[in-house]
C-alpha positions in Angstrom: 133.0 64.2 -127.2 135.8 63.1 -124.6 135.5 60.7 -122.3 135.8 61.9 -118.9 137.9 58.8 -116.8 137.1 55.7 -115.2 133.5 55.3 -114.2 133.1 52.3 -112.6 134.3 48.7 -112.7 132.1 45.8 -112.1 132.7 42.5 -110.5 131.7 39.4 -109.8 131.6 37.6 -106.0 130.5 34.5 -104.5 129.2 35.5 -101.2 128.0 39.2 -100.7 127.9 39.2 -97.2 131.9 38.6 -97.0 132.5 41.0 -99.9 130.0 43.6 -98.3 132.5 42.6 -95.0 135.8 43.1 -96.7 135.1 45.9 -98.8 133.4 47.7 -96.3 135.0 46.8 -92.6 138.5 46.1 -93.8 138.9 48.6 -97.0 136.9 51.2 -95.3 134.4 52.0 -98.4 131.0 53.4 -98.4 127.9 50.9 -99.7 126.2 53.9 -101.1 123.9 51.2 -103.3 122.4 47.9 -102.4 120.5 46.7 -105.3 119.8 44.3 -107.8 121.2 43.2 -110.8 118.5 44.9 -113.8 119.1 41.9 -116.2 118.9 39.5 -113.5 117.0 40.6 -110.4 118.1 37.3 -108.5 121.4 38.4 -107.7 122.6 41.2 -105.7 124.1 44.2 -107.4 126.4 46.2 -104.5 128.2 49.4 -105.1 131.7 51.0 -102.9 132.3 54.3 -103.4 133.8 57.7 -101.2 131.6 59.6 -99.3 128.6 60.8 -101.8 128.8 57.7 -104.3 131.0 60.1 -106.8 131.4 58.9 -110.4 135.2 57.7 -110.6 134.9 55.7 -107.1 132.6 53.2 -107.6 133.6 49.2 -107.8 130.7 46.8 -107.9 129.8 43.9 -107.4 127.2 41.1 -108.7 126.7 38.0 -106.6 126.5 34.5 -107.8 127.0 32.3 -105.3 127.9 29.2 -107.2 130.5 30.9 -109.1 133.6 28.9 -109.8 137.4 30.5 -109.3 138.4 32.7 -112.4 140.9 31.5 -114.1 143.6 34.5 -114.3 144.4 35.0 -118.3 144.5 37.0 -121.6 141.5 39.0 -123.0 140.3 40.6 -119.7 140.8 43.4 -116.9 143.7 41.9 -115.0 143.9 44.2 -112.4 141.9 47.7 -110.4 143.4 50.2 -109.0 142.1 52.3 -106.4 143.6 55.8 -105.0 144.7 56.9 -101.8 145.9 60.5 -101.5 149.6 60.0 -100.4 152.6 57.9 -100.1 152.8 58.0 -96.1 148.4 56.4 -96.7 150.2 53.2 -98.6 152.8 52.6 -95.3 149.1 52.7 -93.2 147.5 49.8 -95.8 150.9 48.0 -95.5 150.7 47.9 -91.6 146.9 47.2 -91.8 147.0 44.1 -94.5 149.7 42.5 -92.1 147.6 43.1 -89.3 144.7 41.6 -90.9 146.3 39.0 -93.1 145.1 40.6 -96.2 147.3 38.8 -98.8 149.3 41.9 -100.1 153.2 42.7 -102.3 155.4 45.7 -101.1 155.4 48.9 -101.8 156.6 49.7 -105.8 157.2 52.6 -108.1 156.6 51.5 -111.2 155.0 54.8 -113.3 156.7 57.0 -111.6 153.7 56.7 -108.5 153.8 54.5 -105.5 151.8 51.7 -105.4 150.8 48.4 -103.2 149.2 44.7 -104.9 147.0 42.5 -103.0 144.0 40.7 -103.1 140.5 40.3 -101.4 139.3 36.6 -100.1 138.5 35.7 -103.6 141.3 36.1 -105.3 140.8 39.7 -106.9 143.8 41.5 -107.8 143.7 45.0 -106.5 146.5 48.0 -106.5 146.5 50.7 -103.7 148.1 53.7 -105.8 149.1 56.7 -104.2 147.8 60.5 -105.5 151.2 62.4 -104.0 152.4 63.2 -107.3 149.3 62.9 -109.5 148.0 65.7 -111.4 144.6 65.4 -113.7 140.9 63.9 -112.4 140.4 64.8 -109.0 139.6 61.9 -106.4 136.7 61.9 -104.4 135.8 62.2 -100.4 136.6 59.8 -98.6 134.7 57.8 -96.2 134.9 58.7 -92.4 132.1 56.1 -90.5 135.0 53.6 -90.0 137.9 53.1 -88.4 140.2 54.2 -90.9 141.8 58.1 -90.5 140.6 60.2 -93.6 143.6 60.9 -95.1 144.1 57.3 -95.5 141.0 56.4 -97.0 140.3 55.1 -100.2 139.5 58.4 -102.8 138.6 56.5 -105.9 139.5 54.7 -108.9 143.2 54.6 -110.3 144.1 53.0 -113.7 142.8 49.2 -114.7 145.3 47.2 -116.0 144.1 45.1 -119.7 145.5 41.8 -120.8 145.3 40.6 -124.6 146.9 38.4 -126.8 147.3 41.4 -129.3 147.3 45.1 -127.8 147.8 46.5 -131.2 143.6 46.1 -131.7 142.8 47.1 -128.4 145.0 50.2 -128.4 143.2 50.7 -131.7 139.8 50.8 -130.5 140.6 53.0 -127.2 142.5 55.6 -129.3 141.1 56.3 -132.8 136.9 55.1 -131.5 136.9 56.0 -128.1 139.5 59.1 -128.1 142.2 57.5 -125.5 145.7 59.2 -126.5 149.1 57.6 -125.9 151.1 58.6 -122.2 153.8 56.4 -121.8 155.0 52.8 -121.3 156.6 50.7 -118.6 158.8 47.2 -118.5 156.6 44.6 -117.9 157.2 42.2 -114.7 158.0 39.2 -116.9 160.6 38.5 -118.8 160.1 38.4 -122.9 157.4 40.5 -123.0 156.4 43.6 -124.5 156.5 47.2 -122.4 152.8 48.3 -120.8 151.2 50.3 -122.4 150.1 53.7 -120.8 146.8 55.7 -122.4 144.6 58.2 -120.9 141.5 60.2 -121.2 140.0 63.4 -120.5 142.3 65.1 -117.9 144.4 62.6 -117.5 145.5 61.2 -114.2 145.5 58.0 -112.2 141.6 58.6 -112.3 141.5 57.9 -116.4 144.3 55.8 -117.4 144.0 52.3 -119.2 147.9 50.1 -119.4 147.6 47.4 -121.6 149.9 44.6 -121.3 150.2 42.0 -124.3 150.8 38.6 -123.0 151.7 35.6 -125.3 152.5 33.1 -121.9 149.2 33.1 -120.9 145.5 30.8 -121.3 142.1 32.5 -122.2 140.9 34.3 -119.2 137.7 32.1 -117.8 135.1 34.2 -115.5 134.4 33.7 -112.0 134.2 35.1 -108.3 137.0 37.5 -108.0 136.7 38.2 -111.6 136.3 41.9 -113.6 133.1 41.3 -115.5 133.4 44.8 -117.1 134.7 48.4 -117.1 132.7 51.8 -117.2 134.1 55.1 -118.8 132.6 58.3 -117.8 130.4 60.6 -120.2 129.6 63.6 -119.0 125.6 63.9 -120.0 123.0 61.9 -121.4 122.9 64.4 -124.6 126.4 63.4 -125.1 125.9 59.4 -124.1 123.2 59.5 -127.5 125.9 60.9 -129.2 128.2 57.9 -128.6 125.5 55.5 -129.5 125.7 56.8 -132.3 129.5 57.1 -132.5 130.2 53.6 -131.9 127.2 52.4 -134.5 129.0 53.7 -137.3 131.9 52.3 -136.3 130.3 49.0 -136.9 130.7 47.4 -133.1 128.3 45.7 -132.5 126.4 47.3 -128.9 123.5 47.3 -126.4 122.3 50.6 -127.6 121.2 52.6 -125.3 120.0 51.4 -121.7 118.4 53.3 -118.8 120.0 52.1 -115.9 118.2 55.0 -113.5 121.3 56.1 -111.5 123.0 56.7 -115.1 122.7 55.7 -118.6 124.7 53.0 -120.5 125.7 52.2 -123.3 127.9 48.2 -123.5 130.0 46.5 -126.5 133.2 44.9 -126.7 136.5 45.8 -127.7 138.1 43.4 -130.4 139.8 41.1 -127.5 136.4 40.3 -125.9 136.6 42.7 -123.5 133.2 44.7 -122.3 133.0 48.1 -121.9 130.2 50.4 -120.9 130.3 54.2 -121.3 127.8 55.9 -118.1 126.9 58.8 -117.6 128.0 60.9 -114.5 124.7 61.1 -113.4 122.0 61.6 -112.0 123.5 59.4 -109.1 122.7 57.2 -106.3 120.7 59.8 -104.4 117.9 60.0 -107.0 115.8 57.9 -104.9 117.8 57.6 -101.5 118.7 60.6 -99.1 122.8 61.0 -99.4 123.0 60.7 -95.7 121.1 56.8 -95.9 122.4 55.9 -99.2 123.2 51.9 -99.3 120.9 51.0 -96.0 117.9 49.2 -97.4 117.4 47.2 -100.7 117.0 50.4 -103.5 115.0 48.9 -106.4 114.5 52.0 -110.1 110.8 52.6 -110.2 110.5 49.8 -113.2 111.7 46.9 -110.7 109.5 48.6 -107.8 106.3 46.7 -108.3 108.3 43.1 -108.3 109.4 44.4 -104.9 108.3 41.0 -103.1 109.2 38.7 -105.5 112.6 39.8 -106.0 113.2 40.2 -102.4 111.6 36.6 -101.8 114.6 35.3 -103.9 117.6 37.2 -101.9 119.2 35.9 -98.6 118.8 39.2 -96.1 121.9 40.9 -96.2 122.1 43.1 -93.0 124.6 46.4 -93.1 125.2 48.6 -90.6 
C-alpha cells in the first residue's frame, strides 16, 4: 500500500456565499460540488477543484456562520498550497492580488520552487507554488469559464505545511504507519527554530509532500473560519482503503473506521499532535450523480440524504452560482 498524494484539504468558513465569491470569481476554481455536510446536514459542504473535480485539486469548505476567528498556532495545518504550472503564472497572481487587494507576500524560492503567500477574507493562509521545475504527481486541468488565461490557472494541490510542538511524533506516524519517506529540509522563517521538514509520498512532487515545522514560540491552535479542519491523502481503491483500516487498527490509533462518503470512501484518525487526517479514495468522483459538464450547479445530496431533501434544504440560506 502507498499512498498516492494529497487528496483534499478541508476547511472551515463563515459565510459561503463570499467564500463561493473568492474562491470562484477571484481564484478562478471550479465548484464542481455543492453539498452538505454528512455529519451535519445544516451546514454547507462546497468543493474547488480544476476542470473535472480531479483527486489532488480539491479544497473544501464547511460553513458555520457563527464561527469565531482561528487562532493561528501549534498542532494544526498551518498553511495550503495550491499549484500553478509556471513561474511567469505566479508574476500574473502578483499583478492580480494588487489589483484586487488580495492581502499577498512576494514572490520566494524557498525549496528550490517559486512560490507566493496570501490569504482569503478570512484570514486563511494560502501559497501559490509554481510546477516549472516539479517532477512527480501530475496537476490537473485547469478551469477555463473565468477570466483567468489557462496557463495561469490554478492546477491543484501543492504541499500543506504542519505545525507541532514535537515533529519527532508526527514524522513518526507519517513515515513508519502511513509510508511518507524523508526529502529534504529547509531554514525556517524564524529565528531559533528547527529546519522544516520535507516528506513525501507516492511519486513524489508538490502534489504529495507534507513540511513539518516544530514550533516552541507559539499557543495551541484554536479552530475557526479561515481555519484547516482536516487533510485528505489519496488511496488508490476501495480494496486498498479496507486494507488501511485495517493497517491503522493494529497500529492501535484510534479511527472512524470505515465511512461511505459516496463520491469516495474515508477513513479519519489523528496523528499524535491532534491533527486529523482522512485517507479517500480517488474515486468514484463528483460525477457519480451529476453530469461533468453541470457539476456544482444545484444542491447534490448521496442517495442516503435524498429523501431529507426538503428538510435539509429548509435549513440553508439559497446560495445562487453561476
Amino acid at each position: 500500500m502507498e499512498l498516492k498524494g494529497i487528496h483534499h484539504v478541508s476547511l472551515l468558513t463563515a459565510n459561503a456565499e463570499k467564500n463561493l465569491a473568492f474562491y470562484t470569481d477571484i481564484l478562478g476554481m471550479r465548484l464542481v460540488k455543492k453539498t452538505v455536510n454528512q455529519d451535519d446536514t445544516s451546514m454547507y459542504h462546497l468543493f474547488y477543484a480544476d476542470a473535472e473535480g480531479n483527486p489532488g485539486t480539491e479544497i473544501t469548505f464547511f460553513e458555520i456562520p457563527m464561527a469565531v476567528g482561528q487562532q493561528y498556532g501549534i498542532n494544526s495545518v498551518s498553511a495550503t498550497s495550491l499549484r500553478v504550472a509556471s513561474d511567469e503564472a505566479l508574476l500574473f497572481w502578483k499583478q492580480r492580488f494588487e489589483t484586487l487587494k488580495v492581502p499577498h507576500g512576494e514572490i520566494t524560492d524557498r525549496t528550490g520552487r517559486n512560490s507566493l503567500s496570501f490569504t482569503d477574507f478570512e484570514g486563511t493562509k494560502l501559497i501559490l507554488v509554481s510546477d516549472e521545475h516539479n517532477s512527480g504527481v501530475a496537476g490537473g486541468t485547469a478551469w477555463t469559464h473565468s477570466d483567468i488565461p489557462s496557463q495561469y490557472g490554478i492546477i491543484g494541490l501543492g504541499p500543506i505545511k504542519l505545525t507541532v510542538r514535537k515533529a519527532s511524533s508526527t514524522i513518526n506516524v507519517l513515515t513508519s504507519v502511513m509510508g511518507f519517506r524523508p526529502k529534504s529540509s529547509y531554514p525556517s522563517w524564524f529565528d531559533g527554530q528547527p529546519d522544516i521538514i520535507i516528506l513525501e509520498t507516492g511519486e513524489g512532487g508538490t502534489g504529495a509532500e507534507v513540511h513539518i515545522e516544530e514550533r516552541n514560540d507559539l499557543p495551541m491552535s484554536r479552530p475557526g473560519r479561515g481555519a484547516v479542519h482536516h487533510v485528505a491523502f489519496r488511496v488508490d481503491n476501495e480494496e486498498e482503503m479496507h486494507q488501511w483500516v485495517n493497517h491503522i487498527e493494529q497500529h492501535n490509533l484510534p479511527s472512524s473506521g470505515f465511512v461511505d462518503r459516496f463520491y469516495f470512501r474515508s477513513l479519519y484518525f489523528r496523528e499524535p499532535n491532534g491533527i486529523l487526517y482522512e485517507l479517500a479514495t480517488d474515486g468514484p468522483g463528483f460525477d457519480t450523480d451529476e453530469d461533468m459538464e453541470h457539476l456544482g450547479e444545484t444542491l447534490a445530496l448521496p442517495p442516503f440524504l435524498e429523501p431529507q431533501r426538503e428538510e435539509i434544504e429548509a435549513k440553508l440560506k439559497p446560495l445562487h452560482t453561476k
